[in-house]
LOLUMSE-252728 format. One line per field, with one value per residue (C-alpha): x, y, z; residue number from 1. Coordinates in Angstrom, 2 decimals, m for minus. Example, Ala and Ser with C-alpha at 12.3 -4.5 7.8 and 13.67 -1.06 7.14 Angstrom:
<rs>
px = [12.30:13.67]
py = [m4.50:m1.06]
pz = [7.80:7.14]
num = [1:2]
</rs>
This chain:
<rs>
px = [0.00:1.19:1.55:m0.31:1.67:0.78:2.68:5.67:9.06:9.92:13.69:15.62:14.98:17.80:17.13:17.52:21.52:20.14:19.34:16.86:15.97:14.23:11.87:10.97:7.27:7.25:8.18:4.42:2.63:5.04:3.91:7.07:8.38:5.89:6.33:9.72:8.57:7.08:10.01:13.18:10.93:7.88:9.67:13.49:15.39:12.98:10.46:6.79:4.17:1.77:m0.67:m0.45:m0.76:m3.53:m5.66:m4.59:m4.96:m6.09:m4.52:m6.69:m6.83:m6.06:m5.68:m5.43:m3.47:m1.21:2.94:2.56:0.15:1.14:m2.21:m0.38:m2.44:m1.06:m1.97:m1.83:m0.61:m1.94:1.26:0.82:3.61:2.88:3.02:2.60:1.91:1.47:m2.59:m2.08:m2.82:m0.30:m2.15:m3.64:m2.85:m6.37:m6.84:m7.14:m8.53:m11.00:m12.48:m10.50:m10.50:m11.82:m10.59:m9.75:m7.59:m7.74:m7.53:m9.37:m9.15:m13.03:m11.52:m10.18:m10.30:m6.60:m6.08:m3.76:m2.69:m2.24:1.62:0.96:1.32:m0.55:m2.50:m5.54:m5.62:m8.99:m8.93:m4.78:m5.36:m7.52:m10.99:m11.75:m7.75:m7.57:m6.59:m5.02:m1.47:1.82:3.05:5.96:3.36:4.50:2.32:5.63:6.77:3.62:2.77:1.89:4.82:6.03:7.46:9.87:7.75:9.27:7.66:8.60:6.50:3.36:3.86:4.18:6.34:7.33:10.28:10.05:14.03:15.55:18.42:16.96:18.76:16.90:13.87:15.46:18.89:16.33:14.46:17.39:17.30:16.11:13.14:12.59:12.96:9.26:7.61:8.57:7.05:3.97:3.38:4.60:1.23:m0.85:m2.83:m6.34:m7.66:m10.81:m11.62:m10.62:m11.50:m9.93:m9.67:m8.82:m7.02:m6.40:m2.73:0.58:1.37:4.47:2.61:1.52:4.03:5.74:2.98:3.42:6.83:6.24:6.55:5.09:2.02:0.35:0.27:m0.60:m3.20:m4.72:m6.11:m7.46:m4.07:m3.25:m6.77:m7.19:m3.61:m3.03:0.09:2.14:5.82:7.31:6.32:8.74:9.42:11.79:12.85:14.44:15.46:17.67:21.25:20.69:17.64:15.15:12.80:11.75:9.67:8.33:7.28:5.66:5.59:2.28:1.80:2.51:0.48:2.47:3.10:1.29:0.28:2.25:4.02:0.18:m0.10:3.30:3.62:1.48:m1.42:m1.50:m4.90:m6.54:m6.90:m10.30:m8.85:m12.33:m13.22:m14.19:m15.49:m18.88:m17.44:m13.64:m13.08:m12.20:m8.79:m8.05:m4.91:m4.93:m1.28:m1.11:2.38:4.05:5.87:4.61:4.33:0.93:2.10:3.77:4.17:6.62:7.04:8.99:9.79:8.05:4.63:3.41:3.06:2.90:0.92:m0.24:m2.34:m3.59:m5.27:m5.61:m3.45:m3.58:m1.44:m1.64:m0.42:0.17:m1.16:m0.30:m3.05:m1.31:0.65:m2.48:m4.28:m3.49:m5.35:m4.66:m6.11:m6.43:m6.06:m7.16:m6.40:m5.73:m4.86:m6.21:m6.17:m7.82:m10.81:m14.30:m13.51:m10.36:m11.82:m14.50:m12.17:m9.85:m12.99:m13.82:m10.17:m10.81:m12.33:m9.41:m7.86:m8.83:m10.37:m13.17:m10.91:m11.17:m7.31:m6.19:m9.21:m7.30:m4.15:m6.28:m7.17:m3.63:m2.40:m5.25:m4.00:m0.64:m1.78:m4.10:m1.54:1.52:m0.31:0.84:4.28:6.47:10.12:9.29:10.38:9.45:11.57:12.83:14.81:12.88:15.32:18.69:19.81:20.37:18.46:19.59:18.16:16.43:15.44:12.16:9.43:7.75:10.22:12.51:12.13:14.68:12.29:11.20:14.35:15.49:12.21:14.18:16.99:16.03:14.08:17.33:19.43:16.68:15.60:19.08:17.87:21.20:21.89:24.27:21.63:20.49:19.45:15.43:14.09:11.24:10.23:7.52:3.77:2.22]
py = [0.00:3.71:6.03:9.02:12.33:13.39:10.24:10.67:11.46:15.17:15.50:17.69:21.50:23.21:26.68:26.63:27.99:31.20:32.52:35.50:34.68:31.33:30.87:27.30:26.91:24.34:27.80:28.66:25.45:22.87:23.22:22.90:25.52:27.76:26.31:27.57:30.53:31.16:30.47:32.18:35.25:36.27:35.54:35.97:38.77:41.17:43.78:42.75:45.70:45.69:49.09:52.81:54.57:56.69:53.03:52.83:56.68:56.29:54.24:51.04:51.40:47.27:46.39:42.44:41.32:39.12:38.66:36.00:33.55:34.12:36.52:39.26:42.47:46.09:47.87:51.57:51.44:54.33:55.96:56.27:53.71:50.87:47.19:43.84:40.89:37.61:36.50:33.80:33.07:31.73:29.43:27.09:28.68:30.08:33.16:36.01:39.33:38.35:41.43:42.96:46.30:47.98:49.99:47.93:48.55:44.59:41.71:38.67:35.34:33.67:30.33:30.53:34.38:34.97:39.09:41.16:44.49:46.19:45.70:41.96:41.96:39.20:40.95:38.70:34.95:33.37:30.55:31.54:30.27:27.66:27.64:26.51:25.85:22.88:23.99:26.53:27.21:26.41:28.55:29.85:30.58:33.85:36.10:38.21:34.86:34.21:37.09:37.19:36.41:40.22:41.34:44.29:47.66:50.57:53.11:54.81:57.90:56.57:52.85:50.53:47.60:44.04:42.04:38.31:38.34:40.77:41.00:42.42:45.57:48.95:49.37:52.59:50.59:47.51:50.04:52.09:55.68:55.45:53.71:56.33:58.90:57.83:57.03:60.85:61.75:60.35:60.57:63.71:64.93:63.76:61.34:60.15:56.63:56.30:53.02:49.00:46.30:42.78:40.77:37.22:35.80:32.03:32.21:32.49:35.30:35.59:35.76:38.98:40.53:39.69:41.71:44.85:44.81:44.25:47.42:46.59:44.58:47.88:49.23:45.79:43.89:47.31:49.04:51.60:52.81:53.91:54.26:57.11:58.24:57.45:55.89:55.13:53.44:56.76:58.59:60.17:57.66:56.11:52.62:52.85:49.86:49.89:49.04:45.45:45.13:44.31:46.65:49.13:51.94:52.79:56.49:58.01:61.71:63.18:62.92:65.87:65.00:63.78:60.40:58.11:55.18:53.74:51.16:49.74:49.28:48.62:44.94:42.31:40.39:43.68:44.29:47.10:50.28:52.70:55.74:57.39:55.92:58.74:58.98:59.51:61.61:62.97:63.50:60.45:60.95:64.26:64.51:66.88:67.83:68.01:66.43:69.17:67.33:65.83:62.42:60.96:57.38:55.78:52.37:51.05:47.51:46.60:42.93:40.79:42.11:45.54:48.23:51.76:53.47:56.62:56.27:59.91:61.03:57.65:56.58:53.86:50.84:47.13:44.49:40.99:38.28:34.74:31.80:29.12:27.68:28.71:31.72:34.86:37.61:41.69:44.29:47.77:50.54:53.81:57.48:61.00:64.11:65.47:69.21:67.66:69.73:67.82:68.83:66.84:63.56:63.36:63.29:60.60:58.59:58.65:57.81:55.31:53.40:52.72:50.36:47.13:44.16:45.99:49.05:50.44:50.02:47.12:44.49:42.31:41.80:39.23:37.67:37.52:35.67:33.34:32.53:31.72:29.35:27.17:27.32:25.98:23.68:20.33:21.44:22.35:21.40:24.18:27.70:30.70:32.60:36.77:38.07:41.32:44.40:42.01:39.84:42.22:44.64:47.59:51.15:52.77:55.97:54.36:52.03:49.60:47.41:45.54:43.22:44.68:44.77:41.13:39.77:41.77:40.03:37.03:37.85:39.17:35.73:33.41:35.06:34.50:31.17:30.43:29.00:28.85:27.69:25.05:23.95:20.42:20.57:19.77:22.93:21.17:17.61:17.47:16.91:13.31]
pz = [0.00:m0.76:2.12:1.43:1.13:4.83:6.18:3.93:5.67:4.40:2.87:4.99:4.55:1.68:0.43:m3.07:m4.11:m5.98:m2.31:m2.05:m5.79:m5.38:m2.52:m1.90:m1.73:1.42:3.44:2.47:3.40:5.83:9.38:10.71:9.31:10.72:14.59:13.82:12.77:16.00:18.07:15.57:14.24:16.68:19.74:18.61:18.26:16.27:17.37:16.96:15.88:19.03:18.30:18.38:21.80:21.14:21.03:24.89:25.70:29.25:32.65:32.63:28.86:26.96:23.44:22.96:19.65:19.05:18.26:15.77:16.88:20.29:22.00:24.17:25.23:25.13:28.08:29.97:33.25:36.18:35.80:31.79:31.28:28.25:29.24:27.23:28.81:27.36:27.54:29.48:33.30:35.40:36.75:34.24:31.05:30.32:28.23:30.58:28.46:26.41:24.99:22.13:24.15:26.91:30.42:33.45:36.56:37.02:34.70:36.08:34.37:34.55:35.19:38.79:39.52:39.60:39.23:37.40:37.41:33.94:34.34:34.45:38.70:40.23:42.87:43.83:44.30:45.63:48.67:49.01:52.59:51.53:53.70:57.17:57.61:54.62:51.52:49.99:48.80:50.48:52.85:50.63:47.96:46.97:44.51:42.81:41.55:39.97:37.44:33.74:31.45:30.36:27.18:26.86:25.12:23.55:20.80:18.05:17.46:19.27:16.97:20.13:19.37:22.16:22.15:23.61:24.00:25.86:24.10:21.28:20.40:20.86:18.64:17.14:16.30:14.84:12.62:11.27:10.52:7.39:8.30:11.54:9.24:7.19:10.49:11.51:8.36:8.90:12.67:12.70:14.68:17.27:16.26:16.96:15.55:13.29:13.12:12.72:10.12:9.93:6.93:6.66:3.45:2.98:2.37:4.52:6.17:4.10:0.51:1.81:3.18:m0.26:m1.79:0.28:m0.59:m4.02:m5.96:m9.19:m9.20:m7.99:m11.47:m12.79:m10.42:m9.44:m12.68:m10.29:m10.03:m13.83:m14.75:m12.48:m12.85:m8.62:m9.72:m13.12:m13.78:m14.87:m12.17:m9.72:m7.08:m4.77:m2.76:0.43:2.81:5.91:6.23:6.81:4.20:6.59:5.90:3.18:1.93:m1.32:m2.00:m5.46:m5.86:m6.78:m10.09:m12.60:m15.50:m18.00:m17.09:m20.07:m20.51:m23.49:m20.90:m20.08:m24.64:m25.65:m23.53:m25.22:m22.62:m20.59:m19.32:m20.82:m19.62:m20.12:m21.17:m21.31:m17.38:m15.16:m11.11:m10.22:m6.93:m8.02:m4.55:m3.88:m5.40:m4.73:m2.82:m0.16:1.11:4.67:5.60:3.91:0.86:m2.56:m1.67:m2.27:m2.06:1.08:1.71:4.80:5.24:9.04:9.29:10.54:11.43:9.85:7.18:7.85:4.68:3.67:0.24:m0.92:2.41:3.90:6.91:8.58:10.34:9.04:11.41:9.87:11.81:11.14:11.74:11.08:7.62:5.53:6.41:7.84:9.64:8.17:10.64:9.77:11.85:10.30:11.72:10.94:12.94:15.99:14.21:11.09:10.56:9.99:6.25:6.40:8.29:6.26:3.20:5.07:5.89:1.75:1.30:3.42:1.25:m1.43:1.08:3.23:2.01:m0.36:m1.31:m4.90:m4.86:m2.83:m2.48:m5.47:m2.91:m0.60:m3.46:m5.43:m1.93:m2.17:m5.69:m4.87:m1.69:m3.90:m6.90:m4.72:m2.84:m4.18:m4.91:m1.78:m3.58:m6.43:m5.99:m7.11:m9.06:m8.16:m10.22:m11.25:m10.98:m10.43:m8.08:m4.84:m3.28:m3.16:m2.84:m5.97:m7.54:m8.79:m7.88:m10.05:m12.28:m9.28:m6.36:m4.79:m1.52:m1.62:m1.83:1.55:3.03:2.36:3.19:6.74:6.66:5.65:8.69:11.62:10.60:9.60:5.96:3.79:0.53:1.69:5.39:4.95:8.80:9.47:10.85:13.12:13.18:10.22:10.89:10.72]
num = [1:2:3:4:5:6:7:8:9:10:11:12:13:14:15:16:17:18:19:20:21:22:23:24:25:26:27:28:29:30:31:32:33:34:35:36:37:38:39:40:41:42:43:44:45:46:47:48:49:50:51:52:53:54:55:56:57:58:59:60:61:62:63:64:65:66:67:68:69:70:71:72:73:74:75:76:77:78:79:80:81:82:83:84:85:86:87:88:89:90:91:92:93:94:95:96:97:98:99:100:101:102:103:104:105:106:107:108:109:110:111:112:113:114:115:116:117:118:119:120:121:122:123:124:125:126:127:128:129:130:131:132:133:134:135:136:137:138:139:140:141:142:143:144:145:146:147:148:149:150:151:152:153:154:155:156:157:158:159:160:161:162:163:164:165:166:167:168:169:170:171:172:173:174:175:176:177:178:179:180:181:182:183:184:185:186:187:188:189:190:191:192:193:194:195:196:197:198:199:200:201:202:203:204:205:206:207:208:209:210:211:212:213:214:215:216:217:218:219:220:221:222:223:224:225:226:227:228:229:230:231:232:233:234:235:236:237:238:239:240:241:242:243:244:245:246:247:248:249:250:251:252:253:254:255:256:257:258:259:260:261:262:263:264:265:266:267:268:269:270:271:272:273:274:275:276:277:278:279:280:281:282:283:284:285:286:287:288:289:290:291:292:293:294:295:296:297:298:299:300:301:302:303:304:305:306:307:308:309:310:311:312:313:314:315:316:317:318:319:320:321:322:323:324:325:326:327:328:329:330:331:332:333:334:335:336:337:338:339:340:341:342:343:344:345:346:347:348:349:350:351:352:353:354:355:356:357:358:359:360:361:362:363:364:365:366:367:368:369:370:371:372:373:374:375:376:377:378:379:380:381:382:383:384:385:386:387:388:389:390:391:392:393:394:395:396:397:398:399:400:401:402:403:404:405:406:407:408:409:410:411:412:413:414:415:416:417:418:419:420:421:422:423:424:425:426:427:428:429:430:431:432]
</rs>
């Protein structure tokens, strides 16, 4: 009798010899690559997005999220300090915070009542002493040894980031200056949050943070883009990445009105473009400066976890969430300015809608991932192939004809997991 392809012994894990150019599809779908996932990227040496500040503006004030799969909750202490603790009791493991926000000076878990204070300090345990003298905890039970596991929090211009290991370096030597620089740009005001939607794609979490990184499908999968004249190849643009290549950011000048649209005829099977298409409401393109430059495209990718955009008048925060080899989980966290007039947040609110999973502009990405996931699924020893722009990734004075960005999202990938061309160790014991 054959074994099925479940039972099957896996060969032992090689990245292909190209490097950053071939990514072997089993990264996308083996289950024990993603454990390891867990324990080298989420809760390694990297910085995890958690939320913005302004979500937890008061003491009491809890987000819950997660660090990869791992559920943690952001939370405001009574002395306006930030705290992350893992959501997990001490005492039997049972979630603790169950509502996705809220304002408590106490975090009970239902099970067995144990108490937290927003810091993760375990400050009530029922029947300690036991009742009627039998029972109880030992004698040396002592309630500082038995508080919520705690994660090291720092910010960056009100984006809150943990660290599982705390020998992570600083946040502001993780992100770089070049990458500080952009978040400056954008959070350069107080901010105030407008809403939260969540979309869930069936794909790994990795196909999409390819995507966001990938800096010229937008032309391509998102006709909105060129028909509309948001965004075309020859317009004025730039790629920026840190030292180390971890991260990047794409920006695209406002455009000046001469960009064309020969590129979109000249290349046989492009999709065409309406030339004659026009908007019901215009409005919901107009750019409005308010940052004070010409940029009226930003997109920042930080590995692992989220992407910092600003798309016309839109702002907003994605965070990455992984849910396993197959599917992960994109929230959305959309704000503006606390001077914005009611002029100006009405006009982000329209923005709004060019982004998140039913956006004029960006509803094709969820489904592009889904693509890829059901196209791979049988093959785990193929690869795909990058070579778009070269073989490096380097800095450039454009955006949309390189993946120069996706192969740093490799490469940052190779180093944690420690994936080289020449490793023929097993990452994980494979899944029955």
């Amino acid at each position: 009798m054959s074994q099925s392809k479940a039972t099957v012994e896996k060969e032992p894990f090689s990245w292909p010899r190209e490097s950053e150019t071939r990514v072997p599809y089993r990264v996308y779908l083996d289950p024990a690559v993603y454990d390891l996932e867990q324990e080298r990227i989420y809760r390694g040496k990297t910085w995890s997005y958690l939320g913005l500040a302004a979500e937890v503006p008061n003491p009491g004030d809890f987000k819950s999220t997660f660090i990869g799969d791992t559920p943690v909750v952001l939370t405001r202490d009574k002395d306006g300090s930030l705290h992350s603790f893992v959501n997990r009791c001490a005492h039997r493991g049972a979630i603790v915070c169950r509502e996705l926000t809220g304002n408590k000076a106490v975090h009970t878990c239902v099970y067995h009542q144990w108490a937290y204070e927003p810091s993760g300090k375990l400050v009530g345990v029922p029947f300690r002493r036991g009742l009627g003298g039998k029972g109880g905890y030992p004698a040396d039970f002592k309630m500082e040894d038995h508080g919520l596991t705690t994660l090291r929090v720092d910010a960056m211009k009100g984006m809150v980031f943990a660290t599982f290991d705390p020998a992570t370096e600083s946040l502001a030597e993780y992100l770089g200056p070049s990458m500080i620089e952009n978040i400056e740009r954008v959070m350069c005001r107080p901010i105030r949050v407008l809403g939260t939607t969540r979309q869930l794609m069936f794909g790994n979490w990795k196909l999409y943070s390819e995507n966001t990184r990938d800096s010229y499908h937008g032309g391509l999968l998102h006709l909105f883009y060129p028909t509309f004249n948001i965004y075309r190849p020859m317009q004025e643009s730039h790629t920026v990445m840190d030292a180390r290549r971890w991260h990047n950011h794409f920006t695209v000048l406002k455009p000046t009105g001469t960009e064309g649209i020969e590129d979109y005829k000249s290349a046989k099977g492009m999709r065409v473009i309406d030339e004659k298409a026009t908007l019901a409401d215009p409005s919901v393109i107009e750019f409005k400066k308010d940052i004070g430059d010409r940029i009226s495209l930003s997109i920042q990718s930080l590995f692992p976890s989220v992407v910092l955009q600003q798309i016309l008048n839109a702002l907003a925060v994605r965070h990455v969430v992984p849910r396993g080899p197959k599917e992960v989980e994109l929230i959305w966290t959309f704000f503006g300015y606390e001077d914005d007039s009611e002029e100006m947040l009405t006009h982000r609110l329209k923005h709004g809608n060019l982004v998140g999973a039913a956006g004029y502009i960006s509803m094709e990405d969820g489904e592009a991932v889904e693509l890829v996931q059901r196209g791979i699924i049988r093959d785990e020893d193929e690869s795909s192939f990058v070579e778009m722009g070269g073989l490096g990734a380097e800095d450039l004075d454009r955006v949309g004809s390189d993946e120069n960005s996706i192969r740093g999202f490799w490469k940052a990938y190779r180093e944690i997991m420690g994936f080289h061309p020449a490793n023929t160790a097993k990452p994980a014991a494979s899944a029955a």
